[in-house]
N, C-alpha and C positions, 0 to 999 in steps of 0.2 A: 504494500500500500504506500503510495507518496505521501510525503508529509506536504499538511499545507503552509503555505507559504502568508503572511499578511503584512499587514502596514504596522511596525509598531506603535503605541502613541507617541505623537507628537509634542515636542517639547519645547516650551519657548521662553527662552532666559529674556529678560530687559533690565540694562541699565538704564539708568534715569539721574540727570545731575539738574542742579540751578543751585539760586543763591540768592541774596539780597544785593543789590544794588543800590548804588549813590552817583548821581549826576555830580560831578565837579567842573572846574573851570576848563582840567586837561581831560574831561572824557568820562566816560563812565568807569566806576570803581569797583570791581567786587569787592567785598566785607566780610560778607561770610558765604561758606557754600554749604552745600547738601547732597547728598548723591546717594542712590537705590539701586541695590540688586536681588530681583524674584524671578524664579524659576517656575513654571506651572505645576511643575510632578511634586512640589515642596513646596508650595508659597507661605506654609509656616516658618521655613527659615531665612525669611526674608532679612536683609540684612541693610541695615541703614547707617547712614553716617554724616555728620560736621563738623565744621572747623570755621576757624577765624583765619581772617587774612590779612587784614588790619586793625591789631587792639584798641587802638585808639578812636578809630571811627565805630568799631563796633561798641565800644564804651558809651558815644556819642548818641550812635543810632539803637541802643538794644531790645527797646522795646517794640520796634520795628522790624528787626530783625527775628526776635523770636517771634512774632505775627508770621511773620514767612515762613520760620521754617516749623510751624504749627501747621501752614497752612501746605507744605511741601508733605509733612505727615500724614496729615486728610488724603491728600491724594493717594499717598503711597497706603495707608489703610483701605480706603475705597479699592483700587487695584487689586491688593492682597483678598478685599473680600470677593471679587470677580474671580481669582483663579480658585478661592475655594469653592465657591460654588459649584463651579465648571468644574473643578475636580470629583466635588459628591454626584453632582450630576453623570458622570462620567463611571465611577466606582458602581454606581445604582443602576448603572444600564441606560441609564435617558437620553446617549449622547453616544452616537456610534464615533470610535475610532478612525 
């Protein structure tokens, strides 16, 4: 008997970066950044991260800055909850491969 042959599922990693920003006289500045990586087959182990880029403006700006990267979180939760879905969905049979 041949073994059958299929698609296995499909997996799909996303980085995801941004940051806060400050308009100055030489340009735009980043301050601080933020950046995401989720995988669909795990989006429980999502993994997030930031940093400062200039203490002093972040000093300046912070309460603005955690606004963003509050709002950089939202995203990255909303996201995380779409692959788990898709994933229950998927475990449960509702979602062909």
């Amino acid at each position: 008997q041949e073994a059958k042959i299929m698609l296995k599922p499909i997996e799909r990693t996303i980085n995801i970066s941004s940051g806060s920003v400050i308009k100055t006289k030489d340009g735009d500045m980043e301050v601080a950044g933020f950046s995401l990586s989720i995988n669909s087959s795990d989006p429980f182990g999502m993994g997030t991260s930031a940093w400062v880029n200039d203490r002093e403006a972040y000093s300046r700006n912070i309460v603005k800055c955690r606004e963003d990267e509050d709002a950089f979180r939202r995203y990255a939760r909303d996201l995380q909850d779409e692959m788990i879905a898709a994933l229950a969905a998927e475990d449960s049979g509702e979602v062909d491969s």
